[in-house]
N, C-alpha and C positions, 0 to 999 in steps of 0.2 A: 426823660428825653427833653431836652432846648427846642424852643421854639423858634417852630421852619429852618431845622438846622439842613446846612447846606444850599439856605435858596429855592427849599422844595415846598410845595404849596397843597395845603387844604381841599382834597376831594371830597366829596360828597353826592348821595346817591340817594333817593326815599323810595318807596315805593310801597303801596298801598298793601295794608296785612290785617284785615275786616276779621274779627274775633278772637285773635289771639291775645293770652293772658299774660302776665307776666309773669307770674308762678314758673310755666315750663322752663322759661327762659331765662327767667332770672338760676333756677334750678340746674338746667343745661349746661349755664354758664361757670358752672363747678370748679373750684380750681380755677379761677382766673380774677381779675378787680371785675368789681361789679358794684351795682349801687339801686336805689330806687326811690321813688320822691311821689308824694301823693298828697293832694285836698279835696277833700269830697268827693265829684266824678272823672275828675282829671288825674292822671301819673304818666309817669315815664319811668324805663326801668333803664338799666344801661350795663355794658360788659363788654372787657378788654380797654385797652389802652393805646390810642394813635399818638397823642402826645400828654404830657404831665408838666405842670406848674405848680413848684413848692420853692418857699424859705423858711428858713429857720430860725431860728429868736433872736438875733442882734440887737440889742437893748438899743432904743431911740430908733431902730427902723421903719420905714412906713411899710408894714405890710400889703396892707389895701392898694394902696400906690403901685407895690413891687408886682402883685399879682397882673392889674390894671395894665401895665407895662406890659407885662410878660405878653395879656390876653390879646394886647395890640398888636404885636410882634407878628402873634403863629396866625390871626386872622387877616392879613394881606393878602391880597388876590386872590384869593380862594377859587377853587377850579368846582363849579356848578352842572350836572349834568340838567340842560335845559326841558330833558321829560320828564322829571321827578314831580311828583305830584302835589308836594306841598314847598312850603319855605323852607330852605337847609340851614336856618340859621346854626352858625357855630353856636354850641354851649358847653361850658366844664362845670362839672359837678363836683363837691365836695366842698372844704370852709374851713374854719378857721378857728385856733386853740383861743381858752377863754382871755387869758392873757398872753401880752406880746414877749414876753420874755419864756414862754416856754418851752419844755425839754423834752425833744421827743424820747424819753426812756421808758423802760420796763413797760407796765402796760401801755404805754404811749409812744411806745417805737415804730410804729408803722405811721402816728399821724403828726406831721411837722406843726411849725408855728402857723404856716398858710399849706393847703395843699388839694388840686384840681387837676381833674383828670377831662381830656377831649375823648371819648370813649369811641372804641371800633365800631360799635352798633346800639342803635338806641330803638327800644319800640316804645312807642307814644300815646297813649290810647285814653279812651273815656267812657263813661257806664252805660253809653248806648251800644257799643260794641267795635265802634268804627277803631283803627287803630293805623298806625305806621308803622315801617320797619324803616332805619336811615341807616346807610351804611359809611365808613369814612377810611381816610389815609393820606397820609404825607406822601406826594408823588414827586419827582424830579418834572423838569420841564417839557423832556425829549420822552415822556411817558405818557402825555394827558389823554388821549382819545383812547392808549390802551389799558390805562387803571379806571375809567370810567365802567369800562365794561366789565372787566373782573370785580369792581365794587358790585354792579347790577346782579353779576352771577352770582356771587357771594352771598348778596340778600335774598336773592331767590331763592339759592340752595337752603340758607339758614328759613326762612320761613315755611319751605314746604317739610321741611322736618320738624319744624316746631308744629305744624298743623295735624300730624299724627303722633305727637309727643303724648306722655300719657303724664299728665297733672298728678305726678305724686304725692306732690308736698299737701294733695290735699288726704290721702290716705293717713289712717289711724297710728301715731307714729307709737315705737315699742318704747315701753316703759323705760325713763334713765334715771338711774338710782343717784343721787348728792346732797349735798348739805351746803346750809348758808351761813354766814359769818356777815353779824351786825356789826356797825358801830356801837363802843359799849356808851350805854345809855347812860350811866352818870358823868363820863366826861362830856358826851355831846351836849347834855343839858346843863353843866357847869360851862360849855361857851357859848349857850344860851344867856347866862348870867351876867356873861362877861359882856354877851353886845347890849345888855338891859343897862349893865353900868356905864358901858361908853355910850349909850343913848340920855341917858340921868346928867353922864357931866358934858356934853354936850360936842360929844366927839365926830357922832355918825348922828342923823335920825332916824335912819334904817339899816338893816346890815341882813343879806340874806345868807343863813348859813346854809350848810348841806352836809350830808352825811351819806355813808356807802353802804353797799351790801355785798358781800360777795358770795358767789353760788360757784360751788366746785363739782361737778357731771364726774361720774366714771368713764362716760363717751363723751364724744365729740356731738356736737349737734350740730345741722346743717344751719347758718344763718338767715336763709332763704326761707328756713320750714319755721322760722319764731315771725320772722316780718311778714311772712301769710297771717298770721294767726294776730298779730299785732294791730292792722293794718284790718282785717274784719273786724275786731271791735272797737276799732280808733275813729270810727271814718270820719269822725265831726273833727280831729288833728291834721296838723302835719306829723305824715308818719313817713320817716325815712330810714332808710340803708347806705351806708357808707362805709365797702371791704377794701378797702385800695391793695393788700397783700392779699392772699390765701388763708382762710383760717384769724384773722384778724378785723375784725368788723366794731362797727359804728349805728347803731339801731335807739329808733326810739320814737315818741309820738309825742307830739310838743301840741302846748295848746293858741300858741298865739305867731306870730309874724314880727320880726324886726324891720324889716324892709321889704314890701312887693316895687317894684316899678317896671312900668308897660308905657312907653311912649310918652313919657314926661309926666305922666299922675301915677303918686304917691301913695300905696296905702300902709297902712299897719293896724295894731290895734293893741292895746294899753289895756296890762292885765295884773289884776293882785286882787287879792280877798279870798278865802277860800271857804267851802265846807263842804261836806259829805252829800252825794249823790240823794241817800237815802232809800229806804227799799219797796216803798212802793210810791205810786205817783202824787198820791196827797201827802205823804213825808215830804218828797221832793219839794213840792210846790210850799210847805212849809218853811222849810228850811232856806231857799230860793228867798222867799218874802224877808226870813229873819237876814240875811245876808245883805239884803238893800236897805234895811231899815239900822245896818250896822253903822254907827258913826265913824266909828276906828278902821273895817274896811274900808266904808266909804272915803276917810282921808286918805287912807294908804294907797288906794287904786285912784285918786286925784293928784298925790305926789307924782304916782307913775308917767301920767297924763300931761301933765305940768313940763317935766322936764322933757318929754319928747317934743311939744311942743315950742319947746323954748328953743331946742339944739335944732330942732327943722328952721325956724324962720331966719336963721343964719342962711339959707340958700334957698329956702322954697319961700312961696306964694299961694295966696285963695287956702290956704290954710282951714279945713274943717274938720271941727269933730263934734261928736254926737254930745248933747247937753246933759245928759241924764246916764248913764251905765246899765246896761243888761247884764240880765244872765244867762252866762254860758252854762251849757248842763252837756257835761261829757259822763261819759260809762261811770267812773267812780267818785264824782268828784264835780261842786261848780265854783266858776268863778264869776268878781264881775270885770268887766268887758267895753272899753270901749273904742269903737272904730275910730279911727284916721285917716282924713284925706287929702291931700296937697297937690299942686302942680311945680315941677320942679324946672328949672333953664336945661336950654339945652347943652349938650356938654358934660351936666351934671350924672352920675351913673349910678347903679343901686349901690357900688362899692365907696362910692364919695359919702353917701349916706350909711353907710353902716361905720364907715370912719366914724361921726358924728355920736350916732346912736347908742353904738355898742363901747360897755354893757350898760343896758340899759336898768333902771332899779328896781327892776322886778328880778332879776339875777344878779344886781350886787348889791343895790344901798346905793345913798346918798348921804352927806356927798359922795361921787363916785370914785375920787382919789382916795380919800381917807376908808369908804368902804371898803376900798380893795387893799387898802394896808390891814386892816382889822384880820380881812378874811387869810392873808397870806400868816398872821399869827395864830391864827385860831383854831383852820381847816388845817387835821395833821397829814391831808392828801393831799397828790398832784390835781386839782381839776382838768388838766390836760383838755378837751376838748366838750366838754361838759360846761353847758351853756352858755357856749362861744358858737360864731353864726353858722349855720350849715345850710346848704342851698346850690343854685345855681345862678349862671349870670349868662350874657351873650356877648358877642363882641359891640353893640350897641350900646351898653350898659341896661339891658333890662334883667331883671333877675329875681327871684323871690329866697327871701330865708328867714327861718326860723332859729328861737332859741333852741342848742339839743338838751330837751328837758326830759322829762319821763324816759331817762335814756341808758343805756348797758354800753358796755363796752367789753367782747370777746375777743380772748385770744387762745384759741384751741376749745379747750375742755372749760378753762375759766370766764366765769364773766363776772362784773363788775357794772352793780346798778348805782344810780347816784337820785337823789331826790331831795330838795333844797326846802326853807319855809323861812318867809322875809317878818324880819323879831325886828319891834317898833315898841313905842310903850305899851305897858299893858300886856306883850304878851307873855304869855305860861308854859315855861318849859316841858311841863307832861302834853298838853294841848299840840306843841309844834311838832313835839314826838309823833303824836296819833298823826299827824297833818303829813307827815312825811311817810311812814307809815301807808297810807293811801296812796301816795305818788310812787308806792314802788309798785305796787298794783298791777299797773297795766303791762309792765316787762314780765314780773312776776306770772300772771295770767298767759301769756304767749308761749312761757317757755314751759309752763304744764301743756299749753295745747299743744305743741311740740314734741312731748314725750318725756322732760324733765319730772322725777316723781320726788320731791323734797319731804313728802309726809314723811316717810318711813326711811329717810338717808339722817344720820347721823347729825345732830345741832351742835354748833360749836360756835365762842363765843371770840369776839377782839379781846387781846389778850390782859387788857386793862379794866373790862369788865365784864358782868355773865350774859343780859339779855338778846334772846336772838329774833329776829323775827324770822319767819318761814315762808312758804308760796302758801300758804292757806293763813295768814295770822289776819286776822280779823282787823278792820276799821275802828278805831276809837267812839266813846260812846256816842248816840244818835243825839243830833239837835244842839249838837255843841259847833259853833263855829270857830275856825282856826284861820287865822289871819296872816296874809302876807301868802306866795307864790312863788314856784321855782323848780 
């Protein structure tokens, strides 16, 4: 749908919905677009469709621009029901392919080069319990005082049914019998090789590669029932949902931020280095230590750093960031980590900034042109929407997004995991294996609590060579750190 096509303006309705989850309702929402977005005690979930903003690849397009355009358009005048109980700010959810030339096909035919949905109804909620329900619609002008009230009805109806809704997605789902198909492991490590020689003669200094996994189900899983299960042991990620069709979904838990902005400050945070969780807390704490005290991390997550701060001060200001790197310690896996802060002009919107940002060299390399030519010879996949930005925005310009990293992409019965490891000197192709390995992990892990049973479905390999990995294959040996992020 075109934005405010015919003249018709932006309804809007909230109305207080205190303990409802988004489980039911993202589940309810069955068969319809649907989406959900979450940082620690904060999400919103979202379903149905009032209006949509997408393009498609035209080589030299400004996408960010085109979307920016579109978002100004449909948010004019917007028609505000004056007893709703919080902000109705306008927001579209969803983001954008990793590069500007991409082609919405085959597994990537539901998601364009840019593509945002204004959603029928959003619930908003946080881990004290309090929560929203907001409802919306393109009205005509000779309709305003009577689509106000059928929004309010509509909310109310949807909410006192979700309030006796029965949470199934958290029931014990039945076993789904499939198999997975790796990337075969000597060619990915033979273009492992290949970015260790274009880092030798001095082509790239970093080049992050990536590789697939694919998991083929006898059934269909619900995408609802992996992002509960996801999303309980992500919570320290951004873990999102993004079905713009039926049956065609966008899922995943990413560990860092490209662009937050909230009323003219800036934040993100600069991520690269990796190593293994470890299995118990003083493993951890070891392995933590040996990762700070890495040189080779520690420049690779300083490149990261460097270059965001260089493409920010092109428009921001008070420019701060942490002098030292922490460590991030997620379920399988830490990284190190460092905050960013800025204040931006006003004018300036989170999509002007992820112009700038994205990709950034924790998902492609530097330099960033020459990275992306590497990866376009190297990777024998589409990346289609695999860590290109996914998020939300307002008509403000505020908005948060993340890289989609630790991320699947379903369509029906198939899904398709992607997991990246940024090769710098020094590193070791069995090493970036194990590193990658780990990062499929956390899909991996959701779609067992889901009902997916890969032990016992059939292994099958890319046709170019044998090793597969499984939902149970183990992490690479302990104490070894694997360098670079993705």
């Amino acid at each position: 749908m075109s934005p405010s096509p015919g003249g018709r303006r932006l309804a809007t309705i909230t109305i207080p919905a205190p303990g409802l989850h988004p489980d039911p309702f993202l589940r309810h929402a069955d068969g319809e677009p649907r989406g959900f977005w979450a940082r620690g005690t904060r999400w919103v979930a979202h379903r149905g469709v009032v209006a949509e903003i997408r393009c498609g690849g035209l080589r030299g397009a400004d996408r960010f621009e085109d979307v920016r355009e579109q978002a100004l358009a449909l948010a004019r005048e917007p028609l505000v029901d004056a007893a709703s109980t919080r902000a109705p700010q306008m927001r579209l959810y969803g983001g954008f392919a990793f590069r500007s030339d991409h082609r919405a096909e085959g597994t990537w035919r539901a998601f364009p080069t840019a593509l945002f949905h204004v959603p029928r109804f959003e619930l908003e909620g946080r881990a004290s319990g309090d929560a929203w329900l907001r409802a919306r619609a393109l009205v005509g002008p000779e309709d305003a005082e009577g689509a106000l009230t059928r929004l309010r009805r509509d909310a109310e109806a949807l909410r006192a049914e979700l309030v006796t809704a029965d949470v199934s997605s958290r029931r014990q789902a039945a076993a789904v019998s499939g198999h997975s198909t790796a990337t075969a492991r000597a060619s990915w490590e033979d273009a492992v090789e290949a970015a260790l020689a274009a880092i030798r003669g001095g082509r790239v200094s970093k080049a992050v590669l990536a590789r697939t996994l694919d998991v083929e189900l006898e059934t269909v899983l619900n995408p609802a029932s992996v992002l509960a299960r996801l999303w309980e042991a992500n919570q320290g990620s951004h873990v999102f949902l993004f079905e713009p069709e039926p049956g065609r979904a966008l899922l995943g838990a990413a560990p860092e931020t490209v662009a937050t902005l909230r009323e003219g400050v800036f934040h993100a945070t600069a991520v690269a280095g990796s190593v293994r969780r470890g299995e118990s807390p003083e493993e951890q704490s070891a392995l933590a230590a040996h990762l700070l005290a890495s040189a080779k991390d520690r420049a690779e997550q300083r490149i990261a750093l460097d270059d965001m701060v260089t493409r920010l001060e092109t428009v921001a200001h008070q420019i701060h960031a942490d002098l030292e790197p922490h460590v991030l310690a997620l379920p399988a896996i830490q990284h190190l980590e460092t905050e960013i802060r800025a204040s931006v002009p006003g004018g300036t919107g989170v999509l002007d900034l992820l112009r700038l940002l994205h990709p950034t060299p924790a998902v492609c390399g530097v330099p960033r042109d020459e990275a992306l030519a590497f990866l376009a010879e190297e990777e024998p996949f589409q990346r289609g929407w695999y860590a290109g930005p996914v998020g939300w925005f307002d008509a403000d310009g505020n908005g948060v997004f993340a890289p989609a990293l630790r991320t699947a992409v379903a369509e029906g019965s198939s899904w398709r995991l992607f997991a990246g490891a940024g090769i710098v000197a020094g590193s070791v192709p069995a090493l970036e294996w194990e590193e990658t390995a780990i990062k499929f992990e956390p899909v991996l892990r959701a779609l067992g609590g889901a009902g997916a049973d890969l032990r016992h479905g059939a292994s099958r390999t890319a046709t170019s060579a044998p090793p597969t990995v499984e939902a149970n294959a183990a992490p690479g040996p302990g104490g070894r750190p694997h360098r670079g992020r993705a």
